[in-house]
C-alpha positions as CSV (number, residue, x, y, z in Angstrom):
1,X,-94.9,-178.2,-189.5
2,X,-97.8,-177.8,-186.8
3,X,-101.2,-177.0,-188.4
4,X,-102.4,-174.3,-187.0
5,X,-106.8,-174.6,-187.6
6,X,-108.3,-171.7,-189.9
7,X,-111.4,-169.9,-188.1
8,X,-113.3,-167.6,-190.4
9,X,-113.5,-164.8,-187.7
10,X,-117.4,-164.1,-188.4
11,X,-118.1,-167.7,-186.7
12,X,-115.6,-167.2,-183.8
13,X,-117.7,-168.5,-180.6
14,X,-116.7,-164.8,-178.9
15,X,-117.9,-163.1,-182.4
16,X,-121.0,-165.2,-182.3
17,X,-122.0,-164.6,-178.7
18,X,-121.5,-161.0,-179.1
19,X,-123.7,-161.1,-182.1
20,X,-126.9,-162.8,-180.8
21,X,-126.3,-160.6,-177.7
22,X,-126.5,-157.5,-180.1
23,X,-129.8,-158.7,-181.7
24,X,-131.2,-159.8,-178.2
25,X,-130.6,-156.4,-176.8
26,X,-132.0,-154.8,-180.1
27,X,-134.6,-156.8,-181.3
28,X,-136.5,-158.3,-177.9
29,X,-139.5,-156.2,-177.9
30,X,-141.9,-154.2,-179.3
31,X,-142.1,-150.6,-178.5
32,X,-145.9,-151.4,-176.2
33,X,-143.0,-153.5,-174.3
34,X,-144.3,-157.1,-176.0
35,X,-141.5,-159.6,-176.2
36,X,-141.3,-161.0,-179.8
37,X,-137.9,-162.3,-179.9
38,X,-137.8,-166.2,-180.3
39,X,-134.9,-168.4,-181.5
40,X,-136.3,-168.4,-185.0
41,X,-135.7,-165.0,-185.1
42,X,-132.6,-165.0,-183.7
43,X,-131.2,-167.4,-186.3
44,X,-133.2,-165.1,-189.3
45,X,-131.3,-162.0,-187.6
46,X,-128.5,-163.4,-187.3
47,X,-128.4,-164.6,-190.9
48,X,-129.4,-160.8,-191.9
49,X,-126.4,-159.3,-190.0
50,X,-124.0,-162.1,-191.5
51,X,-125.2,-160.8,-194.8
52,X,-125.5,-157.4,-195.0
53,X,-126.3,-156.5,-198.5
54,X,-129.3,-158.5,-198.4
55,X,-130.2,-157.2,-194.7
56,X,-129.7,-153.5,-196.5
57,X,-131.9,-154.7,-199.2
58,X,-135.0,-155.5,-197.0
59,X,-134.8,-152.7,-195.4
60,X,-135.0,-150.3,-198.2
61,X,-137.8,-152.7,-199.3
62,X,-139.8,-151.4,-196.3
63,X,-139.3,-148.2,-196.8
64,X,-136.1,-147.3,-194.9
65,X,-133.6,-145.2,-196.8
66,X,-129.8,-145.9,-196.3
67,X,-130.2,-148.2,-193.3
68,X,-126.6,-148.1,-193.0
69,X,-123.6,-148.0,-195.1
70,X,-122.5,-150.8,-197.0
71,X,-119.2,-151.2,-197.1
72,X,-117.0,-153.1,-200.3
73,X,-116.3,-156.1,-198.5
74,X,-120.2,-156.2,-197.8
75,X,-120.9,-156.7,-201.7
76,X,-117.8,-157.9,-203.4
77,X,-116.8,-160.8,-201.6
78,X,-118.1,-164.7,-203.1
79,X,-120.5,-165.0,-200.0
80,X,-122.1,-161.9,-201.1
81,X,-122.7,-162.9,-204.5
82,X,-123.8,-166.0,-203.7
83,X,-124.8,-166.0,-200.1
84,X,-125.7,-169.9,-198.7
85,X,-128.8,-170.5,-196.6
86,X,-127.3,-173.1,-194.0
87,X,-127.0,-170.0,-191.7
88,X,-130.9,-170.0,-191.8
89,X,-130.9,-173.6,-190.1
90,X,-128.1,-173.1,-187.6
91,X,-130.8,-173.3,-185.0
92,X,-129.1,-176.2,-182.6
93,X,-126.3,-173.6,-182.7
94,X,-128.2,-170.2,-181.7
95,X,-129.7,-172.4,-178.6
96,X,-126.4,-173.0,-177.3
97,X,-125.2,-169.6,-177.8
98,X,-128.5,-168.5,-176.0
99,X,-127.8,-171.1,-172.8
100,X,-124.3,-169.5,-172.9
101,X,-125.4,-166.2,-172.5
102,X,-128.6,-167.2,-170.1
103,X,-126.0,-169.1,-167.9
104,X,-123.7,-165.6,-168.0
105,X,-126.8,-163.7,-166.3
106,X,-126.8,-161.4,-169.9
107,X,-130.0,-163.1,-171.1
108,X,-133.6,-163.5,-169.6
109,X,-135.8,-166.3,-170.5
110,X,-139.4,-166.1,-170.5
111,X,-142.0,-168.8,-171.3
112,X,-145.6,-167.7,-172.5
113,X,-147.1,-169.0,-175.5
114,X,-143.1,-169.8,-177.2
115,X,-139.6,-168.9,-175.7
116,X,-138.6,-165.5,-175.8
117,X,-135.0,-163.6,-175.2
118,X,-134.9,-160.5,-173.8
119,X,-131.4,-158.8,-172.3
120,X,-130.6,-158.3,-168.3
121,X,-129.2,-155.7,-166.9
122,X,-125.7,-157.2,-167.2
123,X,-126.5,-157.7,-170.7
124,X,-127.3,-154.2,-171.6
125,X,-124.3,-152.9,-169.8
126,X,-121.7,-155.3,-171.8
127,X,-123.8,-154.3,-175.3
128,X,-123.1,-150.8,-174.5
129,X,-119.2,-152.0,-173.5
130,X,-118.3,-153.5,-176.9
131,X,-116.7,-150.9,-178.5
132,X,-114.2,-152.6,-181.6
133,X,-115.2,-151.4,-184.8
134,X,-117.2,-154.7,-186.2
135,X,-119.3,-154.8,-183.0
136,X,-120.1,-151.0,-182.8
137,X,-121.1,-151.5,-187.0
138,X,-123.2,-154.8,-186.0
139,X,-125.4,-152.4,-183.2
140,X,-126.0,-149.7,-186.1
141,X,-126.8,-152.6,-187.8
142,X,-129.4,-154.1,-185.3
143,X,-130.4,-150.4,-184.7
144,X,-131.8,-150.3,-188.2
145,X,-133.6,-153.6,-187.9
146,X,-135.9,-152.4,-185.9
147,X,-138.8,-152.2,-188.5
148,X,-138.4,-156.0,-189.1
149,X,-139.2,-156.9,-185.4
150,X,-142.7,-157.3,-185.6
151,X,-142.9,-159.6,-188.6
152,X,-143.3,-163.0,-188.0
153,X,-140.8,-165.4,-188.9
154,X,-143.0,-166.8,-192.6
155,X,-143.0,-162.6,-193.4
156,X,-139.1,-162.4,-192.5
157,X,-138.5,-166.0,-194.1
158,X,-140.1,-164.1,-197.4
159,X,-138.0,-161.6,-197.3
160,X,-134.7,-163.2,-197.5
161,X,-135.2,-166.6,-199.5
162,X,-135.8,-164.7,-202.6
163,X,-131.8,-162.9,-201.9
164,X,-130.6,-166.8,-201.2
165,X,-132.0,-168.0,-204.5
166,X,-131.2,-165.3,-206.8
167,X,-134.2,-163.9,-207.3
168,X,-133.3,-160.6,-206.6
């Protein structure tokens, strides 16, 4: 019998790149055009659109009604219930995805006082391409993030360790 190895699809390396790609081409800058995208917040949005009931929960907690819609599979499933935080330290893992996509041309890096992400070009062209259904959900997704942009990464980190410890 060959053994065939199990990937859970939501860590699939194609999956993952078009994730980080989604929240780069989201969740770069501010509105006044001030990059605030680091790889801490990658990883936090990241975790946030791997999870999201808690990511619908934060939201509503700042004021946004019905972000988006949660589907069954979104609150019924064991990693729902009991969601782990190793996703929130999968930092050595978000830099490699990030040299992927800087070495595809979809990425700009840009050094100031940290590193931040911003998308090309190229990049905002294949965002717009993906068009399967969990992709097109993960962009209304990002969409809805927008409000959490311009905390910083203790204020996010707030936000969703209560969720991971059971505290709400």
């Amino acid at each position: 019998m060959i053994k065939v190895p199990f990937i859970v699809p939501e860590f699939d390396i194609n999956i993952r790149l078009g994730r980080a790609l989604i929240i780069i081409n989201y969740l770069s800058t501010l509105r006044n055009g001030r990059e605030v995208l680091n790889l801490e917040k990658i990883v936090i949005f990241d975790f946030l659109l791997h999870h999201p009931k808690i990511l619908y929960h934060i939201l509503e907690s700042e004021g946004v009604n019905n972000p988006f819609d949660l589907e069954d599979y979104d609150t019924e499933s064991i990693e729902t219930i009991s969601p782990t935080k190793l996703l929130l330290f999968e930092r050595d893992t978000i830099k490699e995805i990030t040299k992927l996509l800087y070495t595809k041309q979809l990425i700009s890096i840009n050094v100031k006082d940290d590193i931040y992400f911003k998308p090309t070009d190229n990049g905002k062209k294949f965002v717009e391409q993906m068009a399967s259904s969990y992709l097109m959900r993960l962009k209304i997704m990002a969409d809805s993030m927008t409000k959490l942009k311009s905390l910083t990464i203790s204020q996010l980190k707030m936000k969703v360790v209560p969720f991971i410890q059971g505290e709400n």
